[in-house]
DOVO-737498 format. One record per residue (C-alpha): residue in one letter; x, z, y. Coordinates in pm, whole numbers, plus 50000, padded with zeros to 5 digits. Layout:
N
AXZY/...
END
This chain:
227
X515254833450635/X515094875150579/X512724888050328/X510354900050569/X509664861750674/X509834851650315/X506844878950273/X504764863150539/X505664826950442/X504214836150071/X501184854150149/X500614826450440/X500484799950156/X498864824449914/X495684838050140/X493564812450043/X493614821049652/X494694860249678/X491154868649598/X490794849749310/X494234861149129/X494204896449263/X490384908149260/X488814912548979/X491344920648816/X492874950949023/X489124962649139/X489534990048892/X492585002749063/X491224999749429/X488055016949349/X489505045849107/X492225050849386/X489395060249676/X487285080549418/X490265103349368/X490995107449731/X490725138949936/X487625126750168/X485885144350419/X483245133450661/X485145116950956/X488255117450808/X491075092250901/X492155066050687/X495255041550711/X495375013650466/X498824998350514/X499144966950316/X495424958250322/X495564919150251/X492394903750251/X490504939750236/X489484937649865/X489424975049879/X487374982350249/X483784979650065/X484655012849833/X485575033850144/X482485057150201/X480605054250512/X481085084850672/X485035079450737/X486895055751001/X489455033650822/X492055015050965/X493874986450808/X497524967250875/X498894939850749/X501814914150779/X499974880750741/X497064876351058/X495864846750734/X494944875350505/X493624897050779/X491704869350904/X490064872550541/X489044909050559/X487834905750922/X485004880450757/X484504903850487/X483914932850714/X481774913750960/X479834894450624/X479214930750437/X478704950650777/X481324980150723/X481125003750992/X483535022350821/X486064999950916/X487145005451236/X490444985551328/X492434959451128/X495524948151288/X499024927251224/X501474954951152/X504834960550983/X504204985850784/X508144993650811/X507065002151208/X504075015151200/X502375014451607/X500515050851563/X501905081651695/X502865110551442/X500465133951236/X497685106451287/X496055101950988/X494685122350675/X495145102050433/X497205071850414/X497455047250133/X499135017749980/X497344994849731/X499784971049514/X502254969349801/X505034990349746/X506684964049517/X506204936349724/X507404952250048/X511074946650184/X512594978750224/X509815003650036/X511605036750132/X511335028350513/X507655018350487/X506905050950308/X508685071150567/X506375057250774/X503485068350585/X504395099750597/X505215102550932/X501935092251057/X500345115450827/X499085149350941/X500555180450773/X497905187950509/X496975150450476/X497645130050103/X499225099650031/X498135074949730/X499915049149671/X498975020649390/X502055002049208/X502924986548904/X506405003448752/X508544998048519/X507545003048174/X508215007947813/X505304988647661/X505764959547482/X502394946947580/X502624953247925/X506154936947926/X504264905147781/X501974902748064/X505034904048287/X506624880148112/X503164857048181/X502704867848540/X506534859248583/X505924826448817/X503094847049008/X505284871149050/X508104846649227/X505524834449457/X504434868149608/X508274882949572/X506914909449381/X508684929649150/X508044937848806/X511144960348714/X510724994748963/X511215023148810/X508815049748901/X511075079148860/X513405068549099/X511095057849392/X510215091449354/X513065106049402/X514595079349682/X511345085449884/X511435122149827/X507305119549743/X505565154449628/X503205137449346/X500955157249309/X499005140649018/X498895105248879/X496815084148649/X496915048048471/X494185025248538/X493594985348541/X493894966748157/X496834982147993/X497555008448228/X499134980648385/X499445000648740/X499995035148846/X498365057749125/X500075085049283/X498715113849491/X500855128849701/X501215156149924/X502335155150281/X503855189750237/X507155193650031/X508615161550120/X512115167650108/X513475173350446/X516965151250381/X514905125150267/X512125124650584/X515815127050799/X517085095850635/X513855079150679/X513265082551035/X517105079651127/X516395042650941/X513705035451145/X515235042351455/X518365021551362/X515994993551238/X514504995651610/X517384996451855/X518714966051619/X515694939451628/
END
């Protein structure tokens, strides 16, 4: 089995109680993350990674948002959501790899990834992808627990550490070099949820460096001649 089925096997077994482990806790995250986004009336919005759409609710009404996800279970989820809590804003939520993402170029003006990054076989290539379907000008955010130095923190880990095996995520990425690997121009970051537990980053769609966008679509066209 390759990690992308392990992914889907997990959050197959795991839809039914995602909610209850995940929301509450992480609301702070979701919601902080759309406040600080660059929003204008109409804009675009791709949610990659968008589970059981925990977030969707927070998006204002004037934009169109469109979500992807691996598991059709957890869609499934935020299809009842949308349809329960009647968000127009919503306007397409479909079963995606977000490693081959099925929109053209430039397509979107923002594109973000909430608490994905570190559960998500091969993160560079997904990212590359989020930037490639995001229009010069346009911001990515992307929400992630990293690495870090506090004791505290590293106690909660150390708790979460059977949670964590279920849902393949991991704890230890260091934020410094995802950075640099994905060749992201963060533009500004903050700490939110208990602890400062996770990490947002705003990024820029300009100054990506060029090497690194070259790698990343070179990747994704070897990934495509070889599935």
């Amino acid at each position: 089995m390759n990690n992308l089925e392990q992914v889907g096997r997990a959050y197959r077994a795991f839809a039914p109680a995602y909610d209850a482990f995940f929301g509450a806790v992480l609301e702070p995250g979701r919601r902080a993350a759309i406040q600080g986004m660059e929003l204008r009336p109409r804009a675009r919005v791709l949610e990659v990674g968008v589970g059981t759409g925990l977030s969707l609710a927070a998006y204002p009404r004037e934009v169109q948002v469109f979500g992807v996800d691996l598991s059709p279970e957890m869609l499934g989820r935020a299809r009842r959501r949308v349809a329960r809590r009647g968000l127009r804003q919503i306007l397409e939520l479909k079963v995606m790899d977000a490693r081959a993402l099925e929109y053209p170029n430039a397509h979107f003006d923002v594109v973000v990834a909430m608490y994905v990054v570190s559960v998500t076989p091969e993160p560079e290539r997904m990212v590359g992808e989020m930037l490639r379907v995001c229009r010069p000008g346009g911001q990515l955010v992307i929400v992630n627990h990293f690495r870090t130095e506090s004791s505290l923190v590293r106690g909660v880990e150390r708790l979460l550490r059977p949670l964590h095996r279920l849902v393949n995520f991991r704890a230890d990425l260091d934020r410094d070099q995802f950075v640099q690997r994905t060749g992201l121009n963060v533009q500004r970051s903050a700490l939110v949820n208990v602890l400062g537990y996770s990490t947002i980053l705003y990024c820029g769609r300009e100054g990506v460096r060029d090497e690194i966008a070259a790698s990343n679509r070179a990747a994704r066209l070897i990934a495509t001649e070889s599935d």
